[in-house]
C-alpha positions in Angstrom: -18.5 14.0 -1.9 -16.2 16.5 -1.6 -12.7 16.3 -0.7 -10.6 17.5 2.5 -9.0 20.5 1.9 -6.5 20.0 4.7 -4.2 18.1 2.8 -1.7 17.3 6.0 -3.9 14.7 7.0 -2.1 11.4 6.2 -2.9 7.7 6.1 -0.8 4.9 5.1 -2.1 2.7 2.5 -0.4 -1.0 2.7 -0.5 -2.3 -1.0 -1.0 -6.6 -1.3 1.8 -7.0 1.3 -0.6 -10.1 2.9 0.4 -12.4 0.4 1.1 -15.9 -0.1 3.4 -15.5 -2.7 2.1 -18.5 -5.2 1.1 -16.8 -8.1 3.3 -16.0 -11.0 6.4 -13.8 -11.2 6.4 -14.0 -7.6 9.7 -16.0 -7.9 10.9 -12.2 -9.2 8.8 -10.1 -6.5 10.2 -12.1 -3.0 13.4 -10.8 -3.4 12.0 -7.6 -3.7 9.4 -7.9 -0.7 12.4 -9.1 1.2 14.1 -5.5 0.9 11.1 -4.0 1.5 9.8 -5.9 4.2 12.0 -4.5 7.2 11.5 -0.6 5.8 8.0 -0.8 5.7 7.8 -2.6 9.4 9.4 0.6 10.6 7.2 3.2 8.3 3.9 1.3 9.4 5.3 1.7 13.1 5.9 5.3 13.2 2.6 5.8 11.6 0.9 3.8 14.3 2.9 5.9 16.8 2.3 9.2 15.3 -1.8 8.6 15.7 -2.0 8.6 11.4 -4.2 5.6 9.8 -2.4 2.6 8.6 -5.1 0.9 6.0 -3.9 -2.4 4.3 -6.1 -2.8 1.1 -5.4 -6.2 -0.4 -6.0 -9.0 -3.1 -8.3 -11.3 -2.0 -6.7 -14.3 -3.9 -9.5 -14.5 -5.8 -11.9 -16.1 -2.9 -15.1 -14.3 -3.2 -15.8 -15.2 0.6 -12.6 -13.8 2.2 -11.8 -11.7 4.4 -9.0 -9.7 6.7 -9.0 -12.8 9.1 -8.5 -15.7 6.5 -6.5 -13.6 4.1 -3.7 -13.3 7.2 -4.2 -16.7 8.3 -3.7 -17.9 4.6 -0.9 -16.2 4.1 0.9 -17.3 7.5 0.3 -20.5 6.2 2.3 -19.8 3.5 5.9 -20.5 2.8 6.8 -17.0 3.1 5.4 -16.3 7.0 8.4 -14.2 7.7 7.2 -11.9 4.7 3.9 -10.9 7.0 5.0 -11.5 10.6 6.8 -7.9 10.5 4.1 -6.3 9.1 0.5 -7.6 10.2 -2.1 -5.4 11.0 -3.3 -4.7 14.5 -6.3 -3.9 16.5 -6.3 -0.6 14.5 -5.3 -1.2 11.4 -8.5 -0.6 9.0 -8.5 -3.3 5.8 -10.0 -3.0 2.3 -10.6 -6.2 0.1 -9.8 -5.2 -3.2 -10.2 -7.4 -6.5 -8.1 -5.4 -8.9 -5.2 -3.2 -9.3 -5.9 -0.3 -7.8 -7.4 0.0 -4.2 -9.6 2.6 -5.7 -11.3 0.1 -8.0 -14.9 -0.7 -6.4 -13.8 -0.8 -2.9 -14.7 1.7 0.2 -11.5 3.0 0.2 -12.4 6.8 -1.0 -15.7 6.9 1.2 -12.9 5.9 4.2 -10.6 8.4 3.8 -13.6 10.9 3.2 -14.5 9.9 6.6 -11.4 10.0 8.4 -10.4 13.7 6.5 -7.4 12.4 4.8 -6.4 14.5 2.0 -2.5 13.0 1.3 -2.2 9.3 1.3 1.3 7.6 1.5 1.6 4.5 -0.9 3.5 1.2 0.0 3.5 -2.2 -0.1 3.6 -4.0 -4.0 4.0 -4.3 -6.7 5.3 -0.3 -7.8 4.9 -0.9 -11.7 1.3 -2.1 -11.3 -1.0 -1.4 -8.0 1.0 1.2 -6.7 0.9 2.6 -10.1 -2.7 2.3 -10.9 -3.4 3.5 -6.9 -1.5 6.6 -7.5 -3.1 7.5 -10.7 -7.0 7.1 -9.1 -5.4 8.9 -6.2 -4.5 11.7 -8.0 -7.8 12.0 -9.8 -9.5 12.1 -6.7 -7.5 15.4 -5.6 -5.5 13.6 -3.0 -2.0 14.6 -2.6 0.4 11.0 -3.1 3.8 10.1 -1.4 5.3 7.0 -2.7 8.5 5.5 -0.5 10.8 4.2 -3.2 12.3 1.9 -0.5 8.9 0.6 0.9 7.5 -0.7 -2.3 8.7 -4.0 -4.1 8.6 -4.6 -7.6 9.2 -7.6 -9.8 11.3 -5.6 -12.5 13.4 -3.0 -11.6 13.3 -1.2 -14.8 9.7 -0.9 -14.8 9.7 0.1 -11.2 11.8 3.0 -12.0 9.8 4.4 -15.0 6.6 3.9 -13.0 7.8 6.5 -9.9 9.0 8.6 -12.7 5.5 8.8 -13.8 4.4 9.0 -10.8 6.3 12.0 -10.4 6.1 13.0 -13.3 2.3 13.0 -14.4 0.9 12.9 -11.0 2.5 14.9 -9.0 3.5 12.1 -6.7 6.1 12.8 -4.1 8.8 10.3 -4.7 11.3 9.7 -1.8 12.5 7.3 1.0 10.7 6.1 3.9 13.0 7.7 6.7 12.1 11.6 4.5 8.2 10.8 5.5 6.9 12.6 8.7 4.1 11.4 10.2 4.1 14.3 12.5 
């Protein structure tokens, strides 16, 4: 499978942002979220308005039968509703069921953005120091160029969040910079 070699072609990857927030440390990552929540509504807007792919690949919870429909409802169910109400996906939105860290970790998620030509791939959502990490790693050794919107991803420690965009930077090459610097144009 070879890769686009137009690398202008974006899509937005959502990270674990349908979430139910009852697991551990998320006492540390709402606070977080909560920051993020309102930049990435208006990032996953102006991608849907610019035409670009908005793909939300997320935890499954660990229910082997789930899917986008009950992974949304489960999480509206939740006590942290007004965490997903801003940014749910829509008719369009395309949605990976991962099981690990990365979204690149035995899902359809390279094969999609085969299909739909994307060569640069704009990472948000959470957590920074761990899936968006891992993502932007097996993003980078898949040749696809990475942008990662320090103010649309939530962590749950600060001080690992900001080594883990340095090696983003750093080692792969990942654009680092804020949500409003991203044109979807």
């Amino acid at each position: 499978m070879e890769r686009p070699t137009d690398t202008t072609n974006l899509a937005l990857v959502v990270v674990d942002m349908i979430n139910t927030y009852e697991h551990e440390d998320a006492e540390l990552l709402v606070p977080s979220a909560r920051r993020v929540v309102p930049v990435l509504a208006e990032l996953i807007g102006r991608a849907r308005e610019a035409g670009v792919p908005v793909v939300y690949a997320n935890d499954n919870f660990g229910l082997w039968r789930s899917h986008q429909g009950e992974l949304v409802d489960t999480a509206l169910a939740g006590p942290h509703a007004d965490l997903i109400e801003p940014i749910m996906p829509d008719d369009e939105s395309l949605f990976v069921v991962k099981a690990r860290h990365s979204v690149f970790y035995e899902t359809p998620l390279s094969y999609l953005l085969w299909r739909l030509g994307v060569g640069h791939v704009v990472l948000s959502g959470q957590v920074t120091e761990q899936c968006i990490l891992y993502s932007a790693l097996d993003a980078h050794i898949r040749h696809l160029q990475v942008t990662v919107p320090r103010d649309a991803v939530a962590c749950i420690h600060p001080h690992l969040e900001s080594a883990a965009l340095e090696m983003m930077e750093r080692n792969m090459g990942a654009r680092v910079a804020t949500a409003k610097e991203i044109d979807f144009s």
